[in-house]
C-alpha positions, 0 to 999 in steps of 0.5 A: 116085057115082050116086044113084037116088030111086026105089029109094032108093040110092047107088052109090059108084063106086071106081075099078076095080072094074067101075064104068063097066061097071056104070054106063054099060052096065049102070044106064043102057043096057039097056031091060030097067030101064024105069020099070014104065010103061015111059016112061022110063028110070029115073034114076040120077043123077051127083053129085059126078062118077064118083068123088066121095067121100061127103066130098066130097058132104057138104062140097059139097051138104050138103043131098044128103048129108042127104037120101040118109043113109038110102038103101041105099049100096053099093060093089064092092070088089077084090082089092087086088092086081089092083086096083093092077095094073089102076090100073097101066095104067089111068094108063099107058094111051094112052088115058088122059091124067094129065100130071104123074103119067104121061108116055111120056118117064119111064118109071115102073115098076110097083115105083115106081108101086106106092111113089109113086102108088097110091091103095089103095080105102081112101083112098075108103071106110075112110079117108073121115071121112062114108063110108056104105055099106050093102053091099060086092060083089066084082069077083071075082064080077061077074056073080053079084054084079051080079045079087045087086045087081039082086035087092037093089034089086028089079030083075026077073030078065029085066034079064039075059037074056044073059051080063053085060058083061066088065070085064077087057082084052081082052074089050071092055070099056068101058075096057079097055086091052091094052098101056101106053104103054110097050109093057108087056102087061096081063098074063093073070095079075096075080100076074107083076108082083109081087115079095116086096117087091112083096107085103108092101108091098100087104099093109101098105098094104092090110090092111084091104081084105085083112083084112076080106075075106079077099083074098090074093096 
């Protein structure tokens, strides 16, 4: 979670949907988002860590939670079908250490994980008690949606001259991973590590996410 006081807003940061792009290459990196004084960067300030909830902002720093209650609050959303796909291998990547959850000596399937281990996007957002947003942008549209973030937040057009950076594997991105630590290739078309099983259980555990926004398989 990120907080900027001078325009006045909070990014809620869900895992996988293009957060650490938008935070670390985006928000904090290009000297294109100077101060109008160009002096300094603005600041967009950690708190509660990269994915901190709004209850637990609210429990730990009332007092921030208080005095941001009134700023524009947004957070990008994903189909919740690519999203538990990317969570996949973002928790058996090698490049990721989550001992007690994954580990290279038991293999844990995608069925399983999908079954013992997934946190669906609700768990941070719908299903938090002192969730505040403004406004939801989907991944699916990332570059077309960063952009409409950026006019929201009264950012001039030149931020971006160029084409945005990538979010998916294989592009390099700042977080990509090709193959799992169980040799499994991150696939080019997510659909291939379902099942019908597979499907309906996304769909129940996901109604929400998949009602409100009008995502399928």
């Amino acid at each position: 979670m990120r907080v900027n006081h001078k325009r006045k807003a909070v990014y809620h940061h869900v895992m996988k949907t293009g957060g650490t792009t938008l935070s670390v290459k985006i928000l904090s990196n290009l000297p294109e988002l100077l101060q109008s004084d160009n002096t300094e960067k603005e600041k967009w300030v950690w708190v509660m860590g990269m994915h901190g909830t709004y209850t637990e902002l609210y429990n730990r720093f009332p007092e921030i939670y208080e005095a941001v209650s009134d700023y524009y609050h947004f957070a990008f959303v994903r189909n919740p079908f690519s999203h538990a796909v990317s969570m996949y291998f973002h928790l058996t990547s090698p490049n990721t250490n989550h001992p007690g959850i994954i580990n290279s000596k038991t293999q844990v399937s995608f069925k399983k994980f999908l079954r013992e281990l997934y946190r669906p996007q609700s768990v941070s957002t719908f299903e938090d008690e002192k969730f505040i947003n403004s406004e939801f942008y989907k991944f699916e549209d990332y570059e077309k949606e960063v952009r409409r973030l950026l006019r929201v937040l009264k950012y001039s057009d030149n931020c971006f001259k160029n084409k945005l950076p990538r979010t998916e594997p294989g592009s390099g991105s700042v977080n990509e991973t090709i193959k799992n630590i169980y040799g499994v290739k991150y696939p080019t078309d997510y659909r291939v590590m379902y099942d019908a099983d597979d499907i309906d259980y996304i769909i129940n555990k996901c109604k929400d996410y998949i009602n409100k926004f009008n995502y399928e398989i």
